[in-house]
Structures are given as C-alpha cells and as structure tokens.
Backbone as CSV, one residue per row, in Angstrom:
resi,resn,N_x,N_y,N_z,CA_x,CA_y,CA_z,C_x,C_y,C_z
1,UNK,-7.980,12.568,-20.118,-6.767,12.580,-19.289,-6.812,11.414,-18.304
2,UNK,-5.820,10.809,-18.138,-5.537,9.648,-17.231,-5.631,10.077,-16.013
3,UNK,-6.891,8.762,-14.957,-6.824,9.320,-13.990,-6.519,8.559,-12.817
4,UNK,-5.211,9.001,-12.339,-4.082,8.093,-11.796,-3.865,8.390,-10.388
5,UNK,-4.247,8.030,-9.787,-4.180,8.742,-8.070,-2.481,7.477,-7.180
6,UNK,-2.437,7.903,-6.124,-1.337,7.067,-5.103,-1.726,5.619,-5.111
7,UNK,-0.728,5.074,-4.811,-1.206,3.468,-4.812,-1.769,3.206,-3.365
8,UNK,-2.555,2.145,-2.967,-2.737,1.873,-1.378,-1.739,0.853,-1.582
9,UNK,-1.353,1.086,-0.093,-0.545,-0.192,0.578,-0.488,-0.318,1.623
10,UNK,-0.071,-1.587,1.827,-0.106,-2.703,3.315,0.707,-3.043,3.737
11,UNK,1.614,-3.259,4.242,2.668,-3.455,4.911,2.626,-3.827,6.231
12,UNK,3.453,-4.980,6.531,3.278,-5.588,7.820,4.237,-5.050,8.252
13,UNK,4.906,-5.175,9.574,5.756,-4.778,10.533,7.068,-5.564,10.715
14,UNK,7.846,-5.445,10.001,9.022,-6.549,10.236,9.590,-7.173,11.545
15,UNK,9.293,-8.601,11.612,9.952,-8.960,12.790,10.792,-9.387,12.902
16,UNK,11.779,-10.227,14.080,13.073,-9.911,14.492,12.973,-11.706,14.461
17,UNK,13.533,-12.838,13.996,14.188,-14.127,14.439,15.316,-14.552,14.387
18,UNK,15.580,-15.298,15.650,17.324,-16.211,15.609,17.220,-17.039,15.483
19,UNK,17.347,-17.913,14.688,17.603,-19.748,14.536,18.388,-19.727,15.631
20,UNK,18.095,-21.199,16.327,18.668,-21.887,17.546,19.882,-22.601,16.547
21,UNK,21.006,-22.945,17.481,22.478,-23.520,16.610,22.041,-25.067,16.825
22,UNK,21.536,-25.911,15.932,21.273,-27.727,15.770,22.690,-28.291,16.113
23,UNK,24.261,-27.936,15.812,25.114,-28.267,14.748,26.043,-27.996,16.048
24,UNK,26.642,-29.403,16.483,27.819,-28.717,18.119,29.088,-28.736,17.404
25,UNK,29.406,-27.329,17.840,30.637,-27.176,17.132,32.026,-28.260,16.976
26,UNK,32.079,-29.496,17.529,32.909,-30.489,17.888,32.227,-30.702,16.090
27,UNK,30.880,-31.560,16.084,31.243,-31.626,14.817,31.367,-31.017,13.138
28,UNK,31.538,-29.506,14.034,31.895,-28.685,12.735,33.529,-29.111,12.553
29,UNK,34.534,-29.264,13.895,35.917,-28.901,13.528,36.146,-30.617,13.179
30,UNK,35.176,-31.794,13.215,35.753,-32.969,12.607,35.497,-32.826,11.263
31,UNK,34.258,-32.288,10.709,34.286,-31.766,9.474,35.151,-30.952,8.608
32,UNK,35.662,-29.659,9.470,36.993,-28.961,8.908,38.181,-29.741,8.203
33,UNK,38.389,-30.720,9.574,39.762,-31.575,9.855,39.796,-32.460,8.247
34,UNK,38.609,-32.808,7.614,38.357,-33.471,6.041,38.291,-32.325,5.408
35,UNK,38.346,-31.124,5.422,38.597,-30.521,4.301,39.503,-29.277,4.318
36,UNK,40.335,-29.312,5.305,41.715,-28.482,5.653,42.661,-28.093,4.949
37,UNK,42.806,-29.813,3.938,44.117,-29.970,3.156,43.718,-29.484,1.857
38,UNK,42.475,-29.567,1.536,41.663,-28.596,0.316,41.938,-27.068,0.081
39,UNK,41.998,-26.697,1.491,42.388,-25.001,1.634,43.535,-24.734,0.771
40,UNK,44.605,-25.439,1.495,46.056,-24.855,0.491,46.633,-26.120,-0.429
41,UNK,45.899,-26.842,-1.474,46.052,-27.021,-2.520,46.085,-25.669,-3.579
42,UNK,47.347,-26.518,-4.235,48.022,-25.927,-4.840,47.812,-26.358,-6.496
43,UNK,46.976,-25.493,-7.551,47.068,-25.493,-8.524,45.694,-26.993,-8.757
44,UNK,45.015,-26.725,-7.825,43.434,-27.864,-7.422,44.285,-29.640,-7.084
45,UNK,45.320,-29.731,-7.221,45.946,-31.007,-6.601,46.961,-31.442,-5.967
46,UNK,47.497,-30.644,-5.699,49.096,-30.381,-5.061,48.440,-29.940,-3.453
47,UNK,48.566,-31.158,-2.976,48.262,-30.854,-1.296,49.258,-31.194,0.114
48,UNK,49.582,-29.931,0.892,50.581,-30.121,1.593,50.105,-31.358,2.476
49,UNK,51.174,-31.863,3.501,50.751,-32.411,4.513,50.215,-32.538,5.706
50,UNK,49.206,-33.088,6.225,48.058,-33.022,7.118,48.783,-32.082,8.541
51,UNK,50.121,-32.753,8.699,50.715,-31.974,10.303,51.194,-30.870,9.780
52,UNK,51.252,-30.457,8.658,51.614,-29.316,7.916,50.773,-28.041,8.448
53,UNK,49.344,-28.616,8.233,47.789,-27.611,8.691,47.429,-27.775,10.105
54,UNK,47.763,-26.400,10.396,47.395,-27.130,12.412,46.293,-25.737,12.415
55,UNK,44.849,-26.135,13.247,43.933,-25.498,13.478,44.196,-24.629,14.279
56,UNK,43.584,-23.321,14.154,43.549,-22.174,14.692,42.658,-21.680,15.793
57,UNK,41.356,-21.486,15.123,39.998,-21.381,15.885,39.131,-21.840,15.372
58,UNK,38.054,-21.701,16.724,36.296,-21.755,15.234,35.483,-21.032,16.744
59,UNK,34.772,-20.253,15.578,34.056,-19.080,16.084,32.784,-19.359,15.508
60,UNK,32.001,-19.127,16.667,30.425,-18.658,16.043,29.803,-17.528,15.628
61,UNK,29.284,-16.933,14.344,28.737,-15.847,14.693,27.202,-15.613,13.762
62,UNK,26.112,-14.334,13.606,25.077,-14.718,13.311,25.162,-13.895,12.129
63,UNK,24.510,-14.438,10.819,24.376,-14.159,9.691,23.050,-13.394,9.882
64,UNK,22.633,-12.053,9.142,21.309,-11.556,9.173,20.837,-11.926,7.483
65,UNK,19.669,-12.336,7.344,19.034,-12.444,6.052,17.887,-11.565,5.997
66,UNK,16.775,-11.280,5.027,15.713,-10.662,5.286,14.819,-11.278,4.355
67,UNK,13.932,-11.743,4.630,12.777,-12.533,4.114,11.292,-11.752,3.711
68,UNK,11.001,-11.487,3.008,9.883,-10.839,2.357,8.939,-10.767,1.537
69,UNK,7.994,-11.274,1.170,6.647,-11.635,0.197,5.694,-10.451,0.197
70,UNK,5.851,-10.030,-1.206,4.735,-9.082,-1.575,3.863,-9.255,-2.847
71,UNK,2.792,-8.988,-2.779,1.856,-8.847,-3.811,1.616,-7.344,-4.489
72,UNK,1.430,-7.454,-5.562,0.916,-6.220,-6.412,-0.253,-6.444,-7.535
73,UNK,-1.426,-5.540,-7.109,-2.880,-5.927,-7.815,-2.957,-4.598,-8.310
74,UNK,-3.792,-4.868,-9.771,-4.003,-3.141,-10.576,-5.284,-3.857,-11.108
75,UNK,-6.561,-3.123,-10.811,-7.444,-3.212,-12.007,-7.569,-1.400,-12.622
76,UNK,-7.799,-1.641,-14.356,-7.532,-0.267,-14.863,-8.331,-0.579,-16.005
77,UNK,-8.738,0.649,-16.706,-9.521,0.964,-17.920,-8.441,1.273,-18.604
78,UNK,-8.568,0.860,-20.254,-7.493,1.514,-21.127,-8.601,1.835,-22.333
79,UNK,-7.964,3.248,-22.925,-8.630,3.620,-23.856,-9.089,2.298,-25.578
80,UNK,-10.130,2.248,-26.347,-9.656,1.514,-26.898,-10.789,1.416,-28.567
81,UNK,-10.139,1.551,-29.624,-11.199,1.950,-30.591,-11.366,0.282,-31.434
82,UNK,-12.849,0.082,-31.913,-13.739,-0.927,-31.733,-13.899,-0.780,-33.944
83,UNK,-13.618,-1.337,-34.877,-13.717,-0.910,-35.760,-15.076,-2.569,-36.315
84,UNK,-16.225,-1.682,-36.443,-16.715,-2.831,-37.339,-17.166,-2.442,-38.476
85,UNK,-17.181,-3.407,-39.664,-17.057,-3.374,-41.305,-18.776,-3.536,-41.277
86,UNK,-19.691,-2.272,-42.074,-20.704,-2.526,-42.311,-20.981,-2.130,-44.177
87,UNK,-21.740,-3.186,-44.181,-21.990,-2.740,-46.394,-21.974,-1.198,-46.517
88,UNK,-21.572,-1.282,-48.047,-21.310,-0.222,-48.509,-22.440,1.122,-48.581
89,UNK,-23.757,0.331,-48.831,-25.070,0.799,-49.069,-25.637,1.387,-47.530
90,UNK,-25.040,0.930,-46.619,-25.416,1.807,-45.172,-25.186,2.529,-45.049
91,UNK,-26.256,3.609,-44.449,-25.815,4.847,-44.758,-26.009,5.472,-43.153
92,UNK,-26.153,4.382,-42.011,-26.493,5.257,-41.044,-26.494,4.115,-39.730
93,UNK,-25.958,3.892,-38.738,-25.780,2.592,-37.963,-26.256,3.272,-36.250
94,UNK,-27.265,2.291,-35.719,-27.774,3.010,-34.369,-27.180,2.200,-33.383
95,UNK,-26.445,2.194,-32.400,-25.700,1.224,-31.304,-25.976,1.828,-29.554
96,UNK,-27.070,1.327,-29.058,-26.834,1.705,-27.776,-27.435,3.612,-28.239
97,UNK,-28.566,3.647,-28.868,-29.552,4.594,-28.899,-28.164,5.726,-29.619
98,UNK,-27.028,5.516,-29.942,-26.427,6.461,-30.499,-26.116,6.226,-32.048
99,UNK,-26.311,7.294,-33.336,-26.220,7.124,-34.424,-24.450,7.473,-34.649
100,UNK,-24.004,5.968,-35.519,-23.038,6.603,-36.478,-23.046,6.210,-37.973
101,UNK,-22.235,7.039,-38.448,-22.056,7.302,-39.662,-20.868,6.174,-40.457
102,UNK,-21.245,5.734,-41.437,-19.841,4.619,-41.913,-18.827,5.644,-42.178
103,UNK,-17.653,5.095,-42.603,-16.683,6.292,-43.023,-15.706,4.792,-43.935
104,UNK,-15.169,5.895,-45.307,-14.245,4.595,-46.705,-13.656,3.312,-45.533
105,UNK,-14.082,2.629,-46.436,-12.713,1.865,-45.815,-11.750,1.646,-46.576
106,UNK,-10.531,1.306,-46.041,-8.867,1.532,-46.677,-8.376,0.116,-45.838
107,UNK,-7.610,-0.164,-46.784,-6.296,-0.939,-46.678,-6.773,-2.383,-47.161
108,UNK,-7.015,-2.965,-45.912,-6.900,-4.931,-46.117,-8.584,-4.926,-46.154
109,UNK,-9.425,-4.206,-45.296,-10.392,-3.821,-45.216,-11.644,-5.006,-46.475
110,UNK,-12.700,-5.853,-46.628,-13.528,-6.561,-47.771,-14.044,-4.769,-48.685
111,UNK,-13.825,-5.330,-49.559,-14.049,-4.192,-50.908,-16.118,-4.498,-50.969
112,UNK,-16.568,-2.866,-50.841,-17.849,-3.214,-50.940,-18.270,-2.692,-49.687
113,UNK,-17.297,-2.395,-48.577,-17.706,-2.343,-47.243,-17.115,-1.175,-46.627
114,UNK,-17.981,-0.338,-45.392,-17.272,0.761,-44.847,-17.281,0.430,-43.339
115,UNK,-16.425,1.300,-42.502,-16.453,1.609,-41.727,-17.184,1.936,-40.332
116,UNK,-17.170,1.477,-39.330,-18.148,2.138,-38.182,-16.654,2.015,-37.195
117,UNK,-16.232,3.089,-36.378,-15.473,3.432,-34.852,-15.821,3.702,-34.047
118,UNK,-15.850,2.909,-33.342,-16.960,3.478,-31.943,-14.966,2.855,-30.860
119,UNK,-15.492,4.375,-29.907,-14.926,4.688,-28.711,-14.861,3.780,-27.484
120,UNK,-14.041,3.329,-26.650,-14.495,1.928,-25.790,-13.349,2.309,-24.416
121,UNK,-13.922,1.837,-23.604,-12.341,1.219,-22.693,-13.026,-0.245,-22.570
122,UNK,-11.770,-0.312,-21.958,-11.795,-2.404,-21.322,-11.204,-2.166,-20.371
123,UNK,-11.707,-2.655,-19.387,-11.286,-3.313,-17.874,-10.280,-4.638,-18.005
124,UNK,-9.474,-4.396,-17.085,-8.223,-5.331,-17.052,-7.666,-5.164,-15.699
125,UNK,-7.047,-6.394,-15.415,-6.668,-6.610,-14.322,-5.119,-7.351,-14.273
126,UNK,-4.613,-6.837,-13.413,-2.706,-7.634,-13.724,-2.644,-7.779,-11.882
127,UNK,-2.083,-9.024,-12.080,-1.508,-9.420,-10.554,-0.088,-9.912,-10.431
128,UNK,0.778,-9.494,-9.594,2.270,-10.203,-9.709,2.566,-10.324,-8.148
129,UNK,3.362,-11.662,-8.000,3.477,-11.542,-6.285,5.705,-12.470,-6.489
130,UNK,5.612,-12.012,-5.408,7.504,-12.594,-4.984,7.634,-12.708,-4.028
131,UNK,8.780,-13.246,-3.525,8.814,-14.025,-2.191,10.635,-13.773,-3.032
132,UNK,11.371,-13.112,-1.629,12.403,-12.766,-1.741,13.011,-13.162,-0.515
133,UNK,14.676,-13.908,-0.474,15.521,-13.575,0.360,17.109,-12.664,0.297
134,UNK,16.986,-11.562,0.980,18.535,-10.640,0.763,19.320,-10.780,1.314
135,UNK,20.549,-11.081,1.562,21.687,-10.927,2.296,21.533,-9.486,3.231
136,UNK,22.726,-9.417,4.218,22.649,-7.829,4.599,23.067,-7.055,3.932
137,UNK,23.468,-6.861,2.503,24.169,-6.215,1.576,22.999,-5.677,0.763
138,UNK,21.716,-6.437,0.427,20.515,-6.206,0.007,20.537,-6.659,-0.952
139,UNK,21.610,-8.018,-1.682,21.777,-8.961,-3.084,20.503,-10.139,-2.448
140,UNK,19.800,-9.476,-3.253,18.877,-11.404,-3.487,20.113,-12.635,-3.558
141,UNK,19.538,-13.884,-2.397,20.385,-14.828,-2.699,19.188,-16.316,-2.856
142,UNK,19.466,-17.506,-3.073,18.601,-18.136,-3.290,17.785,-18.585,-2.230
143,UNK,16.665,-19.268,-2.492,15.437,-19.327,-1.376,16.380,-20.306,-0.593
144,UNK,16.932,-21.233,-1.099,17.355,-22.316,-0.514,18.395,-22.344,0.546
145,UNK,19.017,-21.169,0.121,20.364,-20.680,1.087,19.853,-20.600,1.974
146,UNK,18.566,-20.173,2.731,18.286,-19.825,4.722,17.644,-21.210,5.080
147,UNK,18.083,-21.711,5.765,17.797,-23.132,6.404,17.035,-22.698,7.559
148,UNK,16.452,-23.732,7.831,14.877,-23.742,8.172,15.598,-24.039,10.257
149,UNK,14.770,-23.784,10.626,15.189,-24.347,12.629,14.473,-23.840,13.635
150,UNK,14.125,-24.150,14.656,13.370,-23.465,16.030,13.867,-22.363,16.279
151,UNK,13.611,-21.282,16.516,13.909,-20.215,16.766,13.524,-19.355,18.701
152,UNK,14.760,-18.453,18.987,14.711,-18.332,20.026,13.629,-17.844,20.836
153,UNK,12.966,-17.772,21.674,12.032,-16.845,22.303,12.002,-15.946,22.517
154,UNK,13.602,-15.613,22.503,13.621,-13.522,23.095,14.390,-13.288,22.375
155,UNK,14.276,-13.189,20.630,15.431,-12.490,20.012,15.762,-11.802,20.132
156,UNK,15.604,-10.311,20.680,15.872,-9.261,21.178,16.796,-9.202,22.199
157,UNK,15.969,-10.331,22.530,17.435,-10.481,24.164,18.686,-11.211,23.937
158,UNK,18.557,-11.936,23.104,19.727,-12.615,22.674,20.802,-11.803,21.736
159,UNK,19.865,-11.400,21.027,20.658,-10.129,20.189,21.947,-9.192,20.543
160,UNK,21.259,-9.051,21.505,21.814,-7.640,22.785,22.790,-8.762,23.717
161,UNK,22.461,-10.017,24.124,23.876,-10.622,24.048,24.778,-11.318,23.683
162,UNK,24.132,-11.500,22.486,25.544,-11.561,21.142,26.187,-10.636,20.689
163,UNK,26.333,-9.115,21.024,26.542,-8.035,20.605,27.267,-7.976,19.144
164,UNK,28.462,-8.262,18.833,29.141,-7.881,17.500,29.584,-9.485,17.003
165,UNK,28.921,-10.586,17.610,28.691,-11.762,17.243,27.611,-12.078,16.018
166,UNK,26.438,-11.140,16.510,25.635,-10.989,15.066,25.604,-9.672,14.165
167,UNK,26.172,-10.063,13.080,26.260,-9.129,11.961,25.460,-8.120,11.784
168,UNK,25.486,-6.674,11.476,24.761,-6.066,11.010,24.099,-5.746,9.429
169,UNK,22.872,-4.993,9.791,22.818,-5.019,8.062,23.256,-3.565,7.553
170,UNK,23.780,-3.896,6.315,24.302,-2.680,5.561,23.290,-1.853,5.011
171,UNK,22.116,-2.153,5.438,20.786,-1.531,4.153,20.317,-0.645,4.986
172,UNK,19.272,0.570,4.559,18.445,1.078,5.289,17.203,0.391,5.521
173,UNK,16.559,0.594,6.836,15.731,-0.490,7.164,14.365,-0.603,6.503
174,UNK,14.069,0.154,5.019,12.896,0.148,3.965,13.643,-0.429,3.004
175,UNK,15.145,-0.768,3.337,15.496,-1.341,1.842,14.273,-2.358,0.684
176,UNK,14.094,-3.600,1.267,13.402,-4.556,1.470,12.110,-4.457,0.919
177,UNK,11.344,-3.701,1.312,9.963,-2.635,1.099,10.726,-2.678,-0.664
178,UNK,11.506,-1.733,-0.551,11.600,-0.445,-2.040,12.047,-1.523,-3.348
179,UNK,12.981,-2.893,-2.734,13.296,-3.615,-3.879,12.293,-4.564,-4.432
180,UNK,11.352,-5.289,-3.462,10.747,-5.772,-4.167,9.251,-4.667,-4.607
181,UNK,9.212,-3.490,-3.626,8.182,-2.965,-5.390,8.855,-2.739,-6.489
182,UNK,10.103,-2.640,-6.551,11.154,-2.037,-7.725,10.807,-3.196,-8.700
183,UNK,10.684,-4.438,-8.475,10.501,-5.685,-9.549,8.899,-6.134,-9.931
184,UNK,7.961,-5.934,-8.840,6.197,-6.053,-9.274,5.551,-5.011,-9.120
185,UNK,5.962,-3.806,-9.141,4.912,-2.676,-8.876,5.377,-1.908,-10.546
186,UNK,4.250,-2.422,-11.145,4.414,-2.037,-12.779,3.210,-1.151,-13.226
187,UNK,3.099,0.025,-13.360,1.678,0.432,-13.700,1.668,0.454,-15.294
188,UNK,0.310,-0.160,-15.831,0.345,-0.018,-17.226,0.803,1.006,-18.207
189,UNK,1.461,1.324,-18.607,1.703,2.403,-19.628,0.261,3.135,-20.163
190,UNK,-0.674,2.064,-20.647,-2.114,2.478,-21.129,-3.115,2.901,-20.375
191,UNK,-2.623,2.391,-19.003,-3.947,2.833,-18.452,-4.635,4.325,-18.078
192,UNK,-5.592,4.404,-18.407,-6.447,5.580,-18.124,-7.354,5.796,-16.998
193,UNK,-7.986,5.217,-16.598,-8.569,5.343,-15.788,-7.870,4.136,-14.345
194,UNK,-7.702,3.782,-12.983,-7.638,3.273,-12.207,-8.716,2.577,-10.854
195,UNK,-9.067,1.718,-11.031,-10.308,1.348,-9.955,-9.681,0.985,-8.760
196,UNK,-8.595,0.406,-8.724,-8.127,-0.522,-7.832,-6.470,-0.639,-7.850
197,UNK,-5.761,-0.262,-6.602,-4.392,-0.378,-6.588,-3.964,-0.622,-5.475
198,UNK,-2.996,-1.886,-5.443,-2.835,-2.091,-3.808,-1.362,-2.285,-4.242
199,UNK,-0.577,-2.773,-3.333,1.124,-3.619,-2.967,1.012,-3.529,-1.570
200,UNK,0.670,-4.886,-1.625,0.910,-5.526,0.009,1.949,-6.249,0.088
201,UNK,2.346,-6.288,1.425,3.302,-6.953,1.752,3.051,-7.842,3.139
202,UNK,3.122,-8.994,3.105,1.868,-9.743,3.810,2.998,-10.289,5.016
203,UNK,4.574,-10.654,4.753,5.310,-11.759,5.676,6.768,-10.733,4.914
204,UNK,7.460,-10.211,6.469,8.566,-9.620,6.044,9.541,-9.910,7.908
205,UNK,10.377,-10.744,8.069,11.272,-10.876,8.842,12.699,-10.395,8.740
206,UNK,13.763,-10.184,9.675,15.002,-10.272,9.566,15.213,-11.677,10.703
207,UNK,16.315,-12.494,9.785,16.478,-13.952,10.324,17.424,-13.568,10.410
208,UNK,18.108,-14.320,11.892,19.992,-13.992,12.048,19.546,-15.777,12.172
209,UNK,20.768,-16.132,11.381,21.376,-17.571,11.578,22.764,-17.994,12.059
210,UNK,22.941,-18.642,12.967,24.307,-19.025,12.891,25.342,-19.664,11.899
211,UNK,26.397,-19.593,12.031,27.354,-19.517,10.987,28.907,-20.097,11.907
212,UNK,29.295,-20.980,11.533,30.887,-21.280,12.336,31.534,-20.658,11.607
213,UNK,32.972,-20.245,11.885,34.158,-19.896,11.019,35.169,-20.907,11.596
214,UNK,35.693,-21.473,10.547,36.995,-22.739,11.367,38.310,-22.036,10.702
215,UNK,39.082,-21.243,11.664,40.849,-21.333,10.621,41.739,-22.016,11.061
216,UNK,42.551,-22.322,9.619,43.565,-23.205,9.604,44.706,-22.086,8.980
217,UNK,46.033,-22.867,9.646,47.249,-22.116,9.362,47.927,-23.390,9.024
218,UNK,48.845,-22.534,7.812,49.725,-23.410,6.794,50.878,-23.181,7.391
219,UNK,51.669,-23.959,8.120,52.913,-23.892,9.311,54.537,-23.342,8.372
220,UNK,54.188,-24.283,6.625,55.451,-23.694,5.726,55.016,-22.359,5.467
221,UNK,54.016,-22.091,5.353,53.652,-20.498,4.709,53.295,-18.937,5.365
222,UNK,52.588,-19.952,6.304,51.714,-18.473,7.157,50.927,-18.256,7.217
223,UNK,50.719,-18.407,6.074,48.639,-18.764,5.710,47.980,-19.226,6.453
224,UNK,46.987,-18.127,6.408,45.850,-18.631,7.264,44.606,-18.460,6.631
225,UNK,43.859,-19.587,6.572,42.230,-19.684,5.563,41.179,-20.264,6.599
226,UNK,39.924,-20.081,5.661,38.847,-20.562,6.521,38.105,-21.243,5.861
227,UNK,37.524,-22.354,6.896,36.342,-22.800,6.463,34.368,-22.102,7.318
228,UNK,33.782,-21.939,6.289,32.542,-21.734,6.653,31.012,-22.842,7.316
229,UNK,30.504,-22.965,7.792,30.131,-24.095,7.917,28.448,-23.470,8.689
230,UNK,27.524,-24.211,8.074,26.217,-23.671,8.563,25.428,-24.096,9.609
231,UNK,25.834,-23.486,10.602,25.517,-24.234,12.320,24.130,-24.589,12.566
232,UNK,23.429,-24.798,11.278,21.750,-25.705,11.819,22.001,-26.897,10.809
233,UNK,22.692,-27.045,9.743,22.610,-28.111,8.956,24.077,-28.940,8.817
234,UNK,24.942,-27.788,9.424,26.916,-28.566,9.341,27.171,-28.329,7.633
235,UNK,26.520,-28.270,6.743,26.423,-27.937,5.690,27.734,-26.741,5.479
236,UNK,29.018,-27.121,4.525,29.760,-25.949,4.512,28.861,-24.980,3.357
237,UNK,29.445,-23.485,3.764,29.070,-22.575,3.234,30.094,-22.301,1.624
C-alpha cells in the first residue's frame, strides 16, 4: 500500500509595494494629444478632426498585480519488476543470498532461455518551479507587463491615502498560494512510497502601480474614450 502522508510547505508572508510615478502627467496628456484622433477612427482610417476631440481629464490611479515564485520537490519510490533472461538448463538463481526459480519464457523473449522476476522500487526525484504575475482578477498576465521602479517607503501609508485611487483585488487573499500549486504540485501517479515533499514559496508580493487614464470627447458625437498610459514608463497600455 502506498505510503503517502501531507505535503510540507513554506510559504513566505506576502508583502505590500507601490511603484513611485517616473512619468509627469504633462507628458502623458502630450502623448494622448498624438493619439486622440486614433480613438474615433472610423472603420481603422476615417479620422475626425483634431478641434473635433477636445480633452476631458486624466486621472491617476493604482493598478494591483501579484507576483509569486514557487518551487515543488518530490523524491518517491515506485514499485518496479526487474526481468532477467537466464539459460534454459538453470534450474535455480541466488541474488543477494535469496533463491529464485526461472519460470517459460514467452513472447519476443531468445528461444533456449527462461525467466528470473525479481521485485524492486527505484528512487526518483521530480522538481518544477514558476514565477507568476496575476492581475487582480487572478488571470496570469505576462512577466513583462509589471514595469520595474523605486518603490515607496510606507506603502501602507500611502495606500490608506490613495483610498479608492488604488484598485482592489477581486481574489481571496490565498488565491495566489492555490494557483500556482494548481500548475507544479503534481504527485506521481506511481508513487509508493514518499521520502521527501515540499512546495515552497520563496518571493510573493502585491505591487500597486500607477496607471493614467486620459479622456477624450468626440464634440459631433458624445463620445467619450480613453487612453491608458503606464505612469513609470509613459508606455500606453
């Protein structure tokens, strides 16, 4: 019978960072002002005229991401039978002070020759590690999407006065934890016996980043659209 006990694990303590804003909002809205007339094109080339689009606002507010790297280690025994071909004329095989017996051999097997099965496990070892970033929705998005910046000294305090300036997250706060064991925490199907089981999780943050919003209103229509723009790199979103 397989003998399979709880996994150990490690888990660090998630901490709290704000990227500082690099990016002065003056030149987010000269940036907008080049891509305004893009908004309400019509059919990807049909573009109204520039006094047509008169700016609205631009707002700052903080994007939350969650950043997380975990490892998963298994060493395990799996059951495993050992078949070696001894002549036909043997009538009796000693291995490790224990006697066995040949038994026919069948199939693809050299003609002339029988059987010896001897009983075994093998030791094996599997390692898998990830490095994840989630939106507050808990969708993996790419590594590349969270831009890198100095970060504040009292996120906590800043937090509390940005109040509904920085976004909340939609997840429960083990989301993070549960998805990435959901993708490397694999236990062998075969294994029988277990020596060793960990899933650590070594580097797990929530990053709030800033984020501009620029709107523009279409004066023939009504319309009103936005541009996104990433307040450490000016980079639109």
């Amino acid at each position: 019978m397989a003998q399979i006990g709880p996994v150990k694990e490690k888990i660090v303590k998630r901490k709290t960072i704000v990227y500082k804003t690099l990016v002065d909002p003056t030149v987010v809205k000269v940036a907008g002002e080049k891509l305004k007339l893009k908004l309400f094109a019509r059919l990807g080339f049909l573009k109204p005229k520039s006094e047509d689009i008169e700016f609205v606002s631009i707002e700052k507010y903080y994007e939350p991401y969650i950043l997380i790297n975990a490892e998963y280690t298994i060493d395990y025994y799996r059951k495993q039978i050992y078949v070696l071909s001894v002549e036909e004329r043997v009538r009796e095989v000693i291995i490790a002070r224990q006697k066995f017996k040949p038994e026919k051999s069948e199939g693809s097997y050299a003609k002339g020759h029988n059987l010896i099965k001897l009983n075994g496990e093998e030791n094996l070892r599997y390692k898998d590690k990830v490095s994840l970033i989630l939106d507050r929705t808990g969708h993996e998005v790419a590594l590349e999407r969270l831009s890198s910046a100095p970060s504040e000294e009292m996120p906590e305090k800043v937090l509390a006065e940005l109040g509904d300036k920085a976004r909340k997250l939609e997840i429960s706060p083990d989301s993070d934890v549960d998805i990435v064991r959901s993708k490397i925490m694999k236990r062998p199907k075969d294994a029988r016996r277990i020596t060793h089981e960990l899933f650590e999780v070594d580097e797990r943050a929530l990053i709030y980043t800033p984020i501009y919003n620029v709107q523009y209103r279409n004066l023939n229509t009504g319309e009103v659209k936005a541009l996104k723009f990433d307040g450490i790199t000016s980079k639109r979103i």
